[in-house]
Structure formats: C-alpha cells, structure tokens
LOTOR-328588 format. One record per atom (N, C-alpha, C): residue in one letter; residue number from 1; x, z, y. Coordinates in Angstrom, 1 decimal, m for minus. Layout:
<rs>
A:NUM:X:Z:Y
...
</rs>
This chain:
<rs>
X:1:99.7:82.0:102.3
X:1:99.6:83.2:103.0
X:1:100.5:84.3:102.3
X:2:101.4:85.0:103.2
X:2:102.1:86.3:102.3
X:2:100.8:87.6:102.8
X:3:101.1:88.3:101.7
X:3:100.3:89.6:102.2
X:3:101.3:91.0:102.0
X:4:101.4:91.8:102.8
X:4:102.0:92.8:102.3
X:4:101.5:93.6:102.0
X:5:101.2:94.3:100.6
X:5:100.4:95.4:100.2
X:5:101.5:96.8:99.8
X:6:100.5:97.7:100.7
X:6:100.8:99.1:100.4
X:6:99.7:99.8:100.3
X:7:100.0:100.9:99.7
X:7:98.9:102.5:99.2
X:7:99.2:103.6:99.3
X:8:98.5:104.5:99.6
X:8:98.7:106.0:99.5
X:8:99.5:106.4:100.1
X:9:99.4:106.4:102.0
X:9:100.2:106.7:102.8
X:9:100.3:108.1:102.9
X:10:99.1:108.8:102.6
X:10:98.6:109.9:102.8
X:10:99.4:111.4:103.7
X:11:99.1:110.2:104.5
X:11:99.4:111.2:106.6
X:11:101.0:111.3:106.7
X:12:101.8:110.6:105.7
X:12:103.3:110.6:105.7
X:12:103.7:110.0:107.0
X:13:103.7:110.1:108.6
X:13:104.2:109.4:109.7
X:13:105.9:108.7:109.1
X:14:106.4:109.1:108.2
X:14:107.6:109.1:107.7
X:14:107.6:107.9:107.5
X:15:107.3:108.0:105.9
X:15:107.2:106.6:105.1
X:15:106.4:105.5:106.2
X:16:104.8:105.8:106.8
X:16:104.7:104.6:107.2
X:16:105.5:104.3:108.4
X:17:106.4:104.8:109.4
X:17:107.0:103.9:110.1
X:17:107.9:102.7:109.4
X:18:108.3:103.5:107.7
X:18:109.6:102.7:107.1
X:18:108.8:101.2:106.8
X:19:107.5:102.0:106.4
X:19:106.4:100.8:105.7
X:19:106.1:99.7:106.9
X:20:105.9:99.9:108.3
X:20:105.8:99.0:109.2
X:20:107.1:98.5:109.3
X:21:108.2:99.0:110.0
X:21:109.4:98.3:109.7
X:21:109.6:97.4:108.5
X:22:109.4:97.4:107.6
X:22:109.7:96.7:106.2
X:22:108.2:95.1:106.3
X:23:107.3:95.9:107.0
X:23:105.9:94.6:107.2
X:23:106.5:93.4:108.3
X:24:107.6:94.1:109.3
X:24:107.7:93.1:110.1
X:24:108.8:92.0:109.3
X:25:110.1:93.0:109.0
X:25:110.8:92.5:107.8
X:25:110.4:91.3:106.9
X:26:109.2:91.7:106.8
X:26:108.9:90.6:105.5
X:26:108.4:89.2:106.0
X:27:107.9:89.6:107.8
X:27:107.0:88.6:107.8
X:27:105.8:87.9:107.5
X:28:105.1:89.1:106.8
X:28:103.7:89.1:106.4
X:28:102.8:88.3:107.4
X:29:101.2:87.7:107.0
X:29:100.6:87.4:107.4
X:29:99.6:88.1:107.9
X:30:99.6:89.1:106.6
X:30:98.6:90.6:106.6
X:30:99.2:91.6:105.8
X:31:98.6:92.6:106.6
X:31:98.6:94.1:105.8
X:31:97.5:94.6:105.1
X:32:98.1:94.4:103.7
X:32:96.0:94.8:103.1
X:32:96.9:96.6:102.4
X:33:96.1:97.6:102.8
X:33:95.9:98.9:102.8
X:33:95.2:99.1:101.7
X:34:95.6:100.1:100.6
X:34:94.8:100.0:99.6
X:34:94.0:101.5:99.8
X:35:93.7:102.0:100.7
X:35:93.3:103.7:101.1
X:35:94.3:104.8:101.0
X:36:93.5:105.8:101.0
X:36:94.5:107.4:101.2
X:36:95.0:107.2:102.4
X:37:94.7:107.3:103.4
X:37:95.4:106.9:105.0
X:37:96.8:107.8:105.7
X:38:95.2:108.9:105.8
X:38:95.7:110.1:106.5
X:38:96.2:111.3:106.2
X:39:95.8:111.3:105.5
X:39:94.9:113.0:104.6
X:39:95.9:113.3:103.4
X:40:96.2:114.1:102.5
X:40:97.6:114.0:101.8
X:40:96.2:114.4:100.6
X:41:95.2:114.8:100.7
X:41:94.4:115.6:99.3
X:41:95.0:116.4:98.8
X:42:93.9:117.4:98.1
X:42:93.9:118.3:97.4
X:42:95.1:118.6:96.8
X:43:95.2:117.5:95.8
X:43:96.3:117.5:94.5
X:43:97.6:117.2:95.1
X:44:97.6:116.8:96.2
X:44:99.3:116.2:96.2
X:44:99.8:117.4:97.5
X:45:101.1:117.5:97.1
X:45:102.2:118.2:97.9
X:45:102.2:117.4:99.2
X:46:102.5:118.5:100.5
X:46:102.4:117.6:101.9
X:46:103.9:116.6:101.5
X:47:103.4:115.1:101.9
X:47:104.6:114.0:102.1
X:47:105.4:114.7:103.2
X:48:106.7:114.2:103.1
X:48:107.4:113.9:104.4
X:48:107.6:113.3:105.2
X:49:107.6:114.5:106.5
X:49:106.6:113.7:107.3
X:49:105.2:113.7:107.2
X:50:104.6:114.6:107.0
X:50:103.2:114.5:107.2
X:50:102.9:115.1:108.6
X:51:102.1:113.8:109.4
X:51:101.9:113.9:110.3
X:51:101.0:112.9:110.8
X:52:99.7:112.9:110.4
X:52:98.3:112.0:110.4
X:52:98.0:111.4:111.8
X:53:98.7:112.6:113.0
X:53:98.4:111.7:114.2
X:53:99.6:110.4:114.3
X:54:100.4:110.9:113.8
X:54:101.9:109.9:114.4
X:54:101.6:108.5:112.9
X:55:100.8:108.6:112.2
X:55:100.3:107.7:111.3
X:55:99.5:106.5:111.7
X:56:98.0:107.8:113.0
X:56:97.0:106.2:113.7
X:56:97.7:106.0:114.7
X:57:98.9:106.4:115.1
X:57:99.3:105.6:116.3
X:57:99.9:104.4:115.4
X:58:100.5:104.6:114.8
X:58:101.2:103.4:113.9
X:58:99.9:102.3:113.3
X:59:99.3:102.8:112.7
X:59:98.4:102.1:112.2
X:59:97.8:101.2:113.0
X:60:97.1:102.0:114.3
X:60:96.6:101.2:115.0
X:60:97.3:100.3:116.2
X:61:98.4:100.1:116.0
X:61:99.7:99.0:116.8
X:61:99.1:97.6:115.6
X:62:99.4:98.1:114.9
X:62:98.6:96.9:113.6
X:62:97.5:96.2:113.7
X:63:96.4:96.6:114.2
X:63:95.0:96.6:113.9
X:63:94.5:95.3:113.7
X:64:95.4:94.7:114.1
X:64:94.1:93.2:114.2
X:64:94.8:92.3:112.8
X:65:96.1:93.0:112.3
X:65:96.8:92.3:110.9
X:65:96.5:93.5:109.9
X:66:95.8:94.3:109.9
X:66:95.4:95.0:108.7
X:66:94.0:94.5:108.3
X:67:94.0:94.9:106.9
X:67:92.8:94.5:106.1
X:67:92.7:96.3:105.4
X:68:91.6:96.2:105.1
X:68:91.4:98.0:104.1
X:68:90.7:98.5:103.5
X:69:90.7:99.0:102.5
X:69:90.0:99.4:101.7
X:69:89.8:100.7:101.6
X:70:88.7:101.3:101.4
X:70:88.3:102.9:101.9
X:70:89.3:103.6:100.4
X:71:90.1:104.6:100.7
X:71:90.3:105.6:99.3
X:71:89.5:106.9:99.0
X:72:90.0:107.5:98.0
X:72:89.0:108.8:97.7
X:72:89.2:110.1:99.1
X:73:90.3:109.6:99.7
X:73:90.9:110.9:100.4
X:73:90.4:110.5:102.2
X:74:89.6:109.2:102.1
X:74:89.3:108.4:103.4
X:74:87.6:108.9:104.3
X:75:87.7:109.2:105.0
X:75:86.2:109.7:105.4
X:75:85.9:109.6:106.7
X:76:84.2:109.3:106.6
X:76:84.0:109.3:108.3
X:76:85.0:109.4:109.5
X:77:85.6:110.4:109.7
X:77:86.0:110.6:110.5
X:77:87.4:110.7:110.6
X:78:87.7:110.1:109.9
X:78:89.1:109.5:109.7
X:78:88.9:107.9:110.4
X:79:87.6:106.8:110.1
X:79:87.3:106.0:110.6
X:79:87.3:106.1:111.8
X:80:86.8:106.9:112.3
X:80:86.8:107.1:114.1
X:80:87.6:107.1:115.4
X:81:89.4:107.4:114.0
X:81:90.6:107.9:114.9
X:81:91.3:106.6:114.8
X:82:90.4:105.3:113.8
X:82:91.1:104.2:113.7
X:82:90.6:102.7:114.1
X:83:91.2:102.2:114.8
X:83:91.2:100.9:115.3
X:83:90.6:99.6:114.5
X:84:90.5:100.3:112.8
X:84:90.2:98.8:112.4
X:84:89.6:99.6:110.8
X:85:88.6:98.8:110.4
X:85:87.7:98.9:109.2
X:85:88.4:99.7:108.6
X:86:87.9:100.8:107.8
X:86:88.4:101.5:106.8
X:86:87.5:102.2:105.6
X:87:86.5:101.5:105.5
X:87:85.2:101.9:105.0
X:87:84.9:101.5:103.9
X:88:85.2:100.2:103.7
X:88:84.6:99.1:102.5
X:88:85.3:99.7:101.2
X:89:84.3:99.5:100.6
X:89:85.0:100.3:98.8
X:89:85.8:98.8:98.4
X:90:85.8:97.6:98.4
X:90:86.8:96.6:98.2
X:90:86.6:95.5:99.1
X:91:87.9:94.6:99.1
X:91:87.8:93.5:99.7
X:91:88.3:92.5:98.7
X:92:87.6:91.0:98.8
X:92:87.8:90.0:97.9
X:92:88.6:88.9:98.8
X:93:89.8:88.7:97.6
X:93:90.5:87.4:98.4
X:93:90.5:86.5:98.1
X:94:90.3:85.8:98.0
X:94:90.7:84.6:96.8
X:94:91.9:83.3:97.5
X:95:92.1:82.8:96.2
X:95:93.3:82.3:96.3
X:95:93.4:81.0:95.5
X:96:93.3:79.8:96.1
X:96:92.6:78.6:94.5
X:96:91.5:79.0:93.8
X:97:92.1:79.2:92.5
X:97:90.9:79.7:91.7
X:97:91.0:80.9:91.0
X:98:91.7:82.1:92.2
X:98:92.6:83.7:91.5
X:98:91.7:84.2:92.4
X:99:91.0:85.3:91.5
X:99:90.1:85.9:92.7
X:99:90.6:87.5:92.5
X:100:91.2:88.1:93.8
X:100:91.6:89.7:93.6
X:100:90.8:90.1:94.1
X:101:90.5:91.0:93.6
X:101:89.4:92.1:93.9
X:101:90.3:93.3:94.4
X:102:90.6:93.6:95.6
X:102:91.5:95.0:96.0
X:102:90.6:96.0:96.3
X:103:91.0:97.2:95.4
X:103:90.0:98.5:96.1
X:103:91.6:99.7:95.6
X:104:90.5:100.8:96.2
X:104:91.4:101.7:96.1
X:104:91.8:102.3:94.6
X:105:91.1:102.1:93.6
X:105:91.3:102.3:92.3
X:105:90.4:103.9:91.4
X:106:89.8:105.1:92.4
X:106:89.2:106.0:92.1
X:106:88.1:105.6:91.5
X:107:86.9:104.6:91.6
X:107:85.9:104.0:91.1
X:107:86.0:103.0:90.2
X:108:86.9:101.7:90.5
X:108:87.1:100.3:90.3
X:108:88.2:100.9:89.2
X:109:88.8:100.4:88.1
X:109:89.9:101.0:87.9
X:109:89.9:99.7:86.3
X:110:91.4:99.6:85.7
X:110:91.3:99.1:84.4
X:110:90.3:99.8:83.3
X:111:89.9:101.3:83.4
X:111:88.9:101.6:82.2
X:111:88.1:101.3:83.1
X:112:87.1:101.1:84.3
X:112:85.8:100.4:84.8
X:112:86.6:99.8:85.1
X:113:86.3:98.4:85.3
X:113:86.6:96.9:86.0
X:113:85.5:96.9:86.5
X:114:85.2:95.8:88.1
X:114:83.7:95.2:88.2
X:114:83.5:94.0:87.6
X:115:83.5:92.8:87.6
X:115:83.2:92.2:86.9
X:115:83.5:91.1:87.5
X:116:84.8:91.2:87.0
X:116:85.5:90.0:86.7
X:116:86.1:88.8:85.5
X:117:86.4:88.2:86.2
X:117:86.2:86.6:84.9
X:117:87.8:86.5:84.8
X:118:88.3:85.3:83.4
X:118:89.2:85.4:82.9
X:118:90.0:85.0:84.0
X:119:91.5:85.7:84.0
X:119:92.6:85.3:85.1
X:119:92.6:86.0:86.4
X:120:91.1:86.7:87.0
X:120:91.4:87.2:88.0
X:120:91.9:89.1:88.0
X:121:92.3:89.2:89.6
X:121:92.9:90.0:89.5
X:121:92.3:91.5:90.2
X:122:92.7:92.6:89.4
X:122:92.1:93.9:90.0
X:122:93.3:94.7:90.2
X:123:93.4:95.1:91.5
X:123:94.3:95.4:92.8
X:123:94.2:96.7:93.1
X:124:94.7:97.6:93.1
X:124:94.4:98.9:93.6
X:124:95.9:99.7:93.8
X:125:95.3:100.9:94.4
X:125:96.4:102.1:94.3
X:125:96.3:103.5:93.7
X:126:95.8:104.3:94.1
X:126:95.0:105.6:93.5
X:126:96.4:106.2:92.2
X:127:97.1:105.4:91.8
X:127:97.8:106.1:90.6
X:127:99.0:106.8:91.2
X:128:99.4:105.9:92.0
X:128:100.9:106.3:92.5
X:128:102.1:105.7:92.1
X:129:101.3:104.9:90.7
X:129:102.4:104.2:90.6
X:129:102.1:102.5:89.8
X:130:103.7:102.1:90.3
X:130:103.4:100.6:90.3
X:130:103.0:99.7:89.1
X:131:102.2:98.7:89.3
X:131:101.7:98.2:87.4
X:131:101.1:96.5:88.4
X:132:102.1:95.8:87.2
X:132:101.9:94.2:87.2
X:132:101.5:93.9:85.7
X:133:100.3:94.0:84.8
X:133:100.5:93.4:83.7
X:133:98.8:92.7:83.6
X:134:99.1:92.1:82.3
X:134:97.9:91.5:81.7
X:134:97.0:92.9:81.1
X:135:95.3:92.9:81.7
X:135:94.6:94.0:80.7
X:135:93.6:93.4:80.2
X:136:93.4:92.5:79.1
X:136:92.6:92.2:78.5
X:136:92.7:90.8:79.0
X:137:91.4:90.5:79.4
X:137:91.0:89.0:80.6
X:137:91.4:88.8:81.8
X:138:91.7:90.3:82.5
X:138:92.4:90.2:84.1
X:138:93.6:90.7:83.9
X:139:94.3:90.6:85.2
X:139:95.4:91.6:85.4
X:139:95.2:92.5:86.5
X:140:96.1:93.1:85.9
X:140:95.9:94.8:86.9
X:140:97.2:94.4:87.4
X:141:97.3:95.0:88.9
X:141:98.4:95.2:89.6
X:141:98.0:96.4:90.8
X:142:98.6:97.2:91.1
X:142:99.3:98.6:91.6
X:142:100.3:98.5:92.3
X:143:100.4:98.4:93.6
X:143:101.9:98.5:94.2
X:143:102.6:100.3:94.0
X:144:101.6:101.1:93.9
X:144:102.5:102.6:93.8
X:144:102.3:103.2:95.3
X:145:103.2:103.6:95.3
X:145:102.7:104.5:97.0
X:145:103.9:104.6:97.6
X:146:103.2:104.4:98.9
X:146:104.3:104.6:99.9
X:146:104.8:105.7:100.1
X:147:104.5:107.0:100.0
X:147:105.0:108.4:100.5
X:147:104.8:109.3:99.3
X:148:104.1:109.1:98.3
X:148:104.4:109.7:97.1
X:148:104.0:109.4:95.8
X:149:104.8:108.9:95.7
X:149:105.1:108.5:94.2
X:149:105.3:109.2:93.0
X:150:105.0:108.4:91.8
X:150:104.4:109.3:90.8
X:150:104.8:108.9:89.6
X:151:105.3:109.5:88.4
X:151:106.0:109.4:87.2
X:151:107.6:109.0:87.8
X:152:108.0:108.9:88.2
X:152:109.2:108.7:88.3
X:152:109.8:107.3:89.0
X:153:108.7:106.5:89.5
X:153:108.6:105.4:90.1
X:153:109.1:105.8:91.8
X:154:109.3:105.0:92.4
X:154:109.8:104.5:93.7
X:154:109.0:104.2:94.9
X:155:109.4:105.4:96.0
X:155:108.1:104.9:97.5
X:155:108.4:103.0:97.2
X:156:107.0:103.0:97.4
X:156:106.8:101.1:96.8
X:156:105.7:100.5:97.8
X:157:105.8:99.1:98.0
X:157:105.2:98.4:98.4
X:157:104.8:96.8:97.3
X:158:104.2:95.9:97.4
X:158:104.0:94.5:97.0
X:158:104.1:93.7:98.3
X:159:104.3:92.0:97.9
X:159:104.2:91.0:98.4
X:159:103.7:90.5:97.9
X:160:102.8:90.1:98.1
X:160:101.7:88.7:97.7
X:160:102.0:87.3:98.3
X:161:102.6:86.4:97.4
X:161:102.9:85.1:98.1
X:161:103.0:83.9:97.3
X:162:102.3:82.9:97.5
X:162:102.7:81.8:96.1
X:162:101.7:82.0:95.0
X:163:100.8:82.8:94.6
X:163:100.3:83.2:93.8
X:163:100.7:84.3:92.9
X:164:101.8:84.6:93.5
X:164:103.0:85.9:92.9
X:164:102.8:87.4:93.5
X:165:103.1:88.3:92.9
X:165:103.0:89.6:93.0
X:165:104.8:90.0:93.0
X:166:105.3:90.7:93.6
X:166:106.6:91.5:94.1
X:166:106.3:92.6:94.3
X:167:106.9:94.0:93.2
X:167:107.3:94.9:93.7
X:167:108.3:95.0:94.5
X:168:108.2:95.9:95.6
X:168:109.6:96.2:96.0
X:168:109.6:97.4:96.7
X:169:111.2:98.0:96.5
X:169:111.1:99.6:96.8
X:169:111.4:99.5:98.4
X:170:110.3:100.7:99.2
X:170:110.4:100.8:100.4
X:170:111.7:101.5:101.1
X:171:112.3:102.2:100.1
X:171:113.4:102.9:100.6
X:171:114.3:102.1:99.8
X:172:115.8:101.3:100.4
X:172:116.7:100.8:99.6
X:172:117.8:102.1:99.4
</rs>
C-alpha cells in the first residue's frame, strides 16, 4: 500500500490544491492527514491562500481516501463542515511487524511517546518540520507542513511505501 502523508494545511486553499494535485501524481492508495485542517492558529501568520472554505471543498472531493487525525487547531465544528472523521487523537497502521502510530504530535510527541515497542514508528506533524530518524527504541518521522513551514525546511509532504518513508517537497 502507498500512503500519502501530509500536515498542517492550516486553511491554505493554496498549498492544498498543490497537495491534492501531487496525491493524484503519486498514486496513493490513501491520504492519511496528520491535523491543523482549517484554522491557521493563534501562532502562525495567515498561509497563502488562506481560505478554509475552498480547503473542505477540496478535502471533501477526497473523502472516502482520507484517513485523519484530530490536531490542536481541529474542533467540533470544523468536523461538521467535513465529509470524513476528523476527531480521533491517532490512528494505527500496521504494516508486517512495523506498527505506526500517526497523531498529530501536540500530545503524542518524541518527549511523550505512547507506548511503543522496539522498531515501531511515531508519526506526527505539529512541528512544521520534517524528521526521519531513530529516537531511542522507535523512530520518529514528521513530514513538515504543507503551507507553513518551519526552520527553514520546505512546504513538504511523505510517501509511505515498501516499508519506506520519502520526504518530498510539495513545491518543485
């Protein structure tokens, strides 16, 4: 199965059209969503293109190939304007014997882990930016964000395929 993972669209109509264009591109199986949908939060500068309705139209053309995980910037009623789950604080996938644990990263994070065993993986977005490495017993992986990105990193997405993780930048 490929999966296409992205995060932190946060109401960019912009980026996520480029981000759907680039899902059909790849061929994905699924779209797993790591939260921050709509809503840009407190802390961040409006994205370009911030435009939350022209976001669920998009999103929900998707709906029956996304998978999702609630973020800190996701609420009630952000669920209501959307076509498909957006609630669950994580989803588990497993893969052989590689179990990822995807959430949004505000709770779940490398300083808390939940409780995972040697080799598997903890998935999130929340930072902004992208991270593939070994942390202790698991690995952490991050795709970064789609509309605003952070430290100096690149609007980003992942591919999940093979057992493999791929950064890759959404804007070439």
């Amino acid at each position: 199965m490929k999966i296409f993972i992205a995060s932190d669209i946060h109401g960019s109509e912009h980026y996520c059209k480029i981000m759907a264009e680039k899902y059909r591109e790849e061929s994905a199986d699924k779209l797993l969503l790591l939260g921050d949908l709509l809503y840009h939060g407190p802390r961040n500068d409006l994205p370009l293109g911030y435009n939350p309705k022209g976001v669920i139209l998009i999103l929900n053309s998707l709906k029956n190939e996304i998978i999702c995980v609630r973020g800190n910037c996701d609420t009630e009623v952000d669920q209501m304007v959307l076509d498909f789950p957006i609630m669950a604080e994580y989803a588990i996938i497993y893969d052989g014997n590689k179990t990822i644990y995807a959430t949004h990263g505000h709770k779940f994070n490398p300083q808390n882990s939940p409780m995972l065993k040697s080799g598997d993986i903890l998935l999130n977005g929340h930072t902004h930016i992208p991270a593939n490495e070994a942390f202790g017993e698991f690995y952490y992986v991050n795709p970064g964000s789609v509309s605003i990105p952070k430290n100096g990193s690149n609007h980003s997405y992942m591919i999940y395929e093979n057992g493999k993780f791929t950064l890759k930048n959404l804007c070439d």
